[in-house]
C-alpha positions as CSV (number, residue, x, y, z in Angstrom):
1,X,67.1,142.3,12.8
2,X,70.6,142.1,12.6
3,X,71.5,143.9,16.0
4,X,68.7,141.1,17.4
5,X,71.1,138.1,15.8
6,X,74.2,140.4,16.9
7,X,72.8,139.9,20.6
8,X,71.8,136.5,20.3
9,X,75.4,135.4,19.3
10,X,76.9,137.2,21.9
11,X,74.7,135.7,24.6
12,X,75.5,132.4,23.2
13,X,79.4,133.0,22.8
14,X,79.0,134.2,26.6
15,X,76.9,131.5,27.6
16,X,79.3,129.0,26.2
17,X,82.4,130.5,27.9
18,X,80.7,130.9,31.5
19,X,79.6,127.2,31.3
20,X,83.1,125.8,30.4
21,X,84.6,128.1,33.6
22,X,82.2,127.1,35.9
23,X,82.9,123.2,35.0
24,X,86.6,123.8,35.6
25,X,86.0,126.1,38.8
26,X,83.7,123.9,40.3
27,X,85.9,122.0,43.4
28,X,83.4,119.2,43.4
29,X,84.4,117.3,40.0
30,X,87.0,114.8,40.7
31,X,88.9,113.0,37.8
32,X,88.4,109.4,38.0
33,X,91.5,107.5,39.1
34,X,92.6,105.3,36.3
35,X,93.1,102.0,37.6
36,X,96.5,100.0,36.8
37,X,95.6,96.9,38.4
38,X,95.4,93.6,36.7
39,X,93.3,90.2,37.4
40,X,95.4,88.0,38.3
41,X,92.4,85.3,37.6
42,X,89.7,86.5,35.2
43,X,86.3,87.6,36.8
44,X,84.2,85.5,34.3
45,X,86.8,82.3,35.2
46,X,86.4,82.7,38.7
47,X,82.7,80.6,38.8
48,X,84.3,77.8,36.2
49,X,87.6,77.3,38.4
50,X,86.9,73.8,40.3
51,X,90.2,73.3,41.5
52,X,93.6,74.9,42.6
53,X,96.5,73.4,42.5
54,X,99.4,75.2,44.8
55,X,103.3,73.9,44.0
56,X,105.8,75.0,46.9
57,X,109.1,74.0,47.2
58,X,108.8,72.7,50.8
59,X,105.6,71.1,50.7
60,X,105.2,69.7,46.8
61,X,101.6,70.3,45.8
62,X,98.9,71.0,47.7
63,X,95.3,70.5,45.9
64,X,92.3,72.5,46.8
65,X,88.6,71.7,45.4
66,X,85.9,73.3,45.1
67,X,82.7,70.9,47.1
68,X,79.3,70.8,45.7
69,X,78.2,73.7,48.1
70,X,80.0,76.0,47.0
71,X,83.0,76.1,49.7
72,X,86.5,74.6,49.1
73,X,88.4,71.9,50.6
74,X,91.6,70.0,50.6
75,X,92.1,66.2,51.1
76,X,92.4,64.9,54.2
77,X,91.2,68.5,56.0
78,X,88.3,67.5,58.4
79,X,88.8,70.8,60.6
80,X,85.8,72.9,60.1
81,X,88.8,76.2,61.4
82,X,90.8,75.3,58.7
83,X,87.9,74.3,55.8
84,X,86.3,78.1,56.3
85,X,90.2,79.9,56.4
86,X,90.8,78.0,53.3
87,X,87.3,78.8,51.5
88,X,87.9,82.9,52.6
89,X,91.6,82.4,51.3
90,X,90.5,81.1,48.0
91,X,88.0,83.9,47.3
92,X,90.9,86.5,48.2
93,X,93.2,84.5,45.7
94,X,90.4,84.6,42.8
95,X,90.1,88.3,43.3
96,X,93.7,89.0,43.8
97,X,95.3,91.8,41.3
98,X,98.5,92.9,40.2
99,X,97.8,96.7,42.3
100,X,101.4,98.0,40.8
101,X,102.8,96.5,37.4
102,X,106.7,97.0,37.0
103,X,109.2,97.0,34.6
104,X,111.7,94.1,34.7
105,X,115.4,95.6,35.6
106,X,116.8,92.4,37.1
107,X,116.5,88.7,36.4
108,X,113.7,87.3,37.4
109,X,115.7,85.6,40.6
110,X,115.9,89.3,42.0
111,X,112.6,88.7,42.7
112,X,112.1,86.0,44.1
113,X,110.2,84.0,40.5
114,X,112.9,82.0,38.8
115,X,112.4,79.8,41.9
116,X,108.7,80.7,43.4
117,X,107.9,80.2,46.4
118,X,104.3,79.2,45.3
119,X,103.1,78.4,41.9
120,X,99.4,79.0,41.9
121,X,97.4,76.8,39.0
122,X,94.0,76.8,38.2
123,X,92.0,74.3,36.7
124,X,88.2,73.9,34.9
125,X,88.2,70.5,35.4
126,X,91.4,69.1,33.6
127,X,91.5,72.3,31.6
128,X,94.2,74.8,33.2
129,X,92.6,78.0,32.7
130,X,95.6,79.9,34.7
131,X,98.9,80.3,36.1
132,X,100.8,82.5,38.5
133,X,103.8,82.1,40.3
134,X,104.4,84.3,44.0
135,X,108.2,85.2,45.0
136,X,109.5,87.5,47.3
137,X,107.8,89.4,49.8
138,X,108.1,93.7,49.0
139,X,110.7,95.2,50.8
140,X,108.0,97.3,52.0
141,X,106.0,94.2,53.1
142,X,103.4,95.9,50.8
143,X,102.6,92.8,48.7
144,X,105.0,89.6,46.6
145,X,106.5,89.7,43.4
146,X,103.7,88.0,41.0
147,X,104.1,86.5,37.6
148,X,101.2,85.9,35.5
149,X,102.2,83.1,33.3
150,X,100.0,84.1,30.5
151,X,101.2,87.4,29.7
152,X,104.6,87.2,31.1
153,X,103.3,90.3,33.4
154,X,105.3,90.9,36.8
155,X,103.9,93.0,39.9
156,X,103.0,93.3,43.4
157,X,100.2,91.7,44.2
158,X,98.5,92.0,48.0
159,X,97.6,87.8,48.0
160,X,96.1,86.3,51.3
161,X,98.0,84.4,53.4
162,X,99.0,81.4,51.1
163,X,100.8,78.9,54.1
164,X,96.5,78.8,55.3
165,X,96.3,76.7,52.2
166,X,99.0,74.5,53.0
167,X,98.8,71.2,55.6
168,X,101.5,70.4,57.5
């Protein structure tokens, strides 16, 4: 009986062993990436958000509404071109992400944020339920500098092409 138990736990001990190898052999497990990117606009927000309002330096604000099917629009906009670009530029906005958080080494005006070139509000009807502000374009052309007011978080960000948002 006891060379029978003997046997058993070396099987097991063996068993044990070859299993953990062939999981760390085996070239078809991939780690899973993890992810560094942040919302810039939550997901569960992104149904509630009614309106945009875009501040630029050039143009003042531009407001963008969301129309009762769905699509958005801004005042005075009767070209259908322009409605759809601005409808596909605000779903790109609402899923836009920080894709590379960095560390802040220079004032913010290195970037191009203590004067943005856009400040991007969003509203739940009067509520504001978010706030970034866009500066320079990557040296890289990869992306713009991105501050999300609410955590004081700065990145690139890939945004869509905000001056489709704004009327001459």
């Amino acid at each position: 009986m006891q060379i029978r138990d003997w046997l058993l736990t070396i099987a097991a001990v063996a068993m044990t062993v070859w299993a953990a190898t062939a999981v760390w052999d085996d070239p078809t497990i991939i780690e899973p990436e993890v992810s560094t990117e942040i919302a810039l606009v939550s997901a569960d927000l992104h149904t509630a958000i009614d309106r945009v309002v875009l501040t630029t330096a050039v143009n003042g604000d531009v407001e963008i509404f969301r129309t009762d099917t769905g699509t958005w629009a801004a005042e005075n906009v009767t070209q259908d071109d322009l409605a759809q670009s601005i409808t596909i530029a605000m779903g790109q906005l609402l899923d836009a992400t920080i894709v590379e958080p960095i560390a802040i080494e220079s004032p913010l005006s290195a970037y191009g944020l203590a004067q943005p070139a856009y400040v991007v509000q969003l509203y739940n009807g009067a509520v504001q339920v978010a706030e970034f502000s866009v500066g320079n374009e990557t040296a890289t052309a990869t992306g713009y500098y991105v501050l999300q007011t609410s955590s004081q978080t700065v990145g690139i960000s890939r945004l869509p092409d905000l001056t489709t948002l704004i009327m001459p």
